[in-house]
C-alpha positions as a Markdown table, in Angstrom:
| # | Residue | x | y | z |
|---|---|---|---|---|
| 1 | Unk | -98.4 | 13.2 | 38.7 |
| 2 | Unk | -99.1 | 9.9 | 36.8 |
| 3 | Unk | -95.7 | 9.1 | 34.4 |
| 4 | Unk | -97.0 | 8.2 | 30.9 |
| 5 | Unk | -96.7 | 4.8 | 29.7 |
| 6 | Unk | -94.3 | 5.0 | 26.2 |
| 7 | Unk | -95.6 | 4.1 | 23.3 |
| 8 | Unk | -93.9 | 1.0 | 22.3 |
| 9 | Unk | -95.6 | 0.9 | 18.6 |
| 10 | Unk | -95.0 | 4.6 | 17.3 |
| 11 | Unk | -92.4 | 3.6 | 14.9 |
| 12 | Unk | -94.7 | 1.1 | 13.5 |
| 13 | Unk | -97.3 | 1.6 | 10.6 |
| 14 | Unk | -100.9 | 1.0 | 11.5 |
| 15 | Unk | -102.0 | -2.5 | 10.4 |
| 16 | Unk | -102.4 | -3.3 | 6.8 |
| 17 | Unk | -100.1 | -0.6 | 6.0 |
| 18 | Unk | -96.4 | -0.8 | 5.0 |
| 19 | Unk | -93.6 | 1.4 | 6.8 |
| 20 | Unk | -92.7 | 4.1 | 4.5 |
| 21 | Unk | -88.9 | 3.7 | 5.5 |
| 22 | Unk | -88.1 | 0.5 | 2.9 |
| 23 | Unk | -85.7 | 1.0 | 0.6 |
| 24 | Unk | -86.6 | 0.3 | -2.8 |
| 25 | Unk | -82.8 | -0.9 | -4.0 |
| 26 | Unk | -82.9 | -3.0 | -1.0 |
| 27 | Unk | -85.7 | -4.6 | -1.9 |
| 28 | Unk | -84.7 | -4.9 | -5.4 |
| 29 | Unk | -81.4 | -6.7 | -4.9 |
| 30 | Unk | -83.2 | -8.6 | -2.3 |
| 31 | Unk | -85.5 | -9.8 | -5.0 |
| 32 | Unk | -83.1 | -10.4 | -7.9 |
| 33 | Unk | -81.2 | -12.1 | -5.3 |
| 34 | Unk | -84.2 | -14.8 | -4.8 |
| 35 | Unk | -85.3 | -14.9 | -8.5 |
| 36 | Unk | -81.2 | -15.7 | -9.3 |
| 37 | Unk | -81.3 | -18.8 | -7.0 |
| 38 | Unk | -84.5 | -19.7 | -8.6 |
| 39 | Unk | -82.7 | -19.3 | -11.8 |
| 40 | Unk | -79.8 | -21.0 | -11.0 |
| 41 | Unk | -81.5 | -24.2 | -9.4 |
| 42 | Unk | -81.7 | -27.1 | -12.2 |
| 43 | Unk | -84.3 | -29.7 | -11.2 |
| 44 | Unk | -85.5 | -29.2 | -7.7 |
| 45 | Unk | -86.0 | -26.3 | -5.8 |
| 46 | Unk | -82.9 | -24.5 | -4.3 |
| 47 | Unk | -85.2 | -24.3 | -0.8 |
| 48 | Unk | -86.7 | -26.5 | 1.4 |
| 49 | Unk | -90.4 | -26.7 | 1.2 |
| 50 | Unk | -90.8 | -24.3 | 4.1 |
| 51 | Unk | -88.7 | -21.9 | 2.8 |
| 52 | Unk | -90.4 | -22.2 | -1.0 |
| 53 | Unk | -93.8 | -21.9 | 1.0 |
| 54 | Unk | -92.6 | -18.6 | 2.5 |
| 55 | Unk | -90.5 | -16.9 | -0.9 |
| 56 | Unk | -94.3 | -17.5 | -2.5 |
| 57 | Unk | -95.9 | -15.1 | -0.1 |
| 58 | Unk | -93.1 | -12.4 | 1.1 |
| 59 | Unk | -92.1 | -12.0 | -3.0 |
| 60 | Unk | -95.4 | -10.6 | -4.2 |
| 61 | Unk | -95.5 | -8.5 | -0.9 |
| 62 | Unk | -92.0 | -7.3 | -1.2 |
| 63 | Unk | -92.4 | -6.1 | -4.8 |
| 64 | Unk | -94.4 | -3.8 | -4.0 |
| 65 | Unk | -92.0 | -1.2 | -3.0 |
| 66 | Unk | -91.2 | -1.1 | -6.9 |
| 67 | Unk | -92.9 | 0.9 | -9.5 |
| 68 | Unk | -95.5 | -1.2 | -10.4 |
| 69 | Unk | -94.7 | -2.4 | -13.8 |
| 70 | Unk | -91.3 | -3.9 | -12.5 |
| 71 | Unk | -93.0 | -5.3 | -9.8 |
| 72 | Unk | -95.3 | -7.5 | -12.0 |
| 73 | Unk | -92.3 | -8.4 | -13.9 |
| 74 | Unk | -90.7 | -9.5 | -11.3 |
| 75 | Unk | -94.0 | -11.8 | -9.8 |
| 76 | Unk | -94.5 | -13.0 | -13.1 |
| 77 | Unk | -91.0 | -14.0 | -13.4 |
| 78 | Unk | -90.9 | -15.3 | -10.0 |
| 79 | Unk | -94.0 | -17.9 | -10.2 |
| 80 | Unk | -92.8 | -18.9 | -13.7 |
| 81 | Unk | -89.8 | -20.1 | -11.5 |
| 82 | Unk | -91.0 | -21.9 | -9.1 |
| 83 | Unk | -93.6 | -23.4 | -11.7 |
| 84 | Unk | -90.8 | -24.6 | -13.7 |
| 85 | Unk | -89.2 | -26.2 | -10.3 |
| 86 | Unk | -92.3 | -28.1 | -9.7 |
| 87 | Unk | -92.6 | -29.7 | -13.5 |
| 88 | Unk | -88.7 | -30.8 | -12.8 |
């Protein structure tokens, strides 16, 4: 009898899908956490370019474990950050 090869992916959700196991006051601190160091910076940004590069995709993607009118609160608040870090 042939042993079956274990599914190494069967915890993970199918592409283009998000795992239903993140936890939305994680996510939020997480969040609030990133917008506060935004806030917080005076001049320049409190990342390096990389990091800034990175914090403008994952953000948007992360919010969207929160109801959706927080969410675009948050994005809003977010890019109006990192906007005002540019014009310094």
């Amino acid at each position: 009898m042939k042993a079956e090869t274990p599914d190494l992916f069967a915890n993970e959700a199918p592409r283009g899908q998000a795992s239903a196991s993140a936890d939305p006051q994680a996510v939020r601190a997480r969040l609030l956490a990133m917008l506060g160091q935004a806030r917080a910076a005076e001049g320049a940004s409190p990342w390096n370019e990389r990091t800034t590069r990175l914090y403008r995709i994952i953000f948007p993607q992360m919010a969207n474990w929160l109801p959706d009118e927080e969410a675009a609160q948050l994005r809003r608040d977010f890019e109006q950050e990192l906007s005002r870090l540019k014009a310094a």
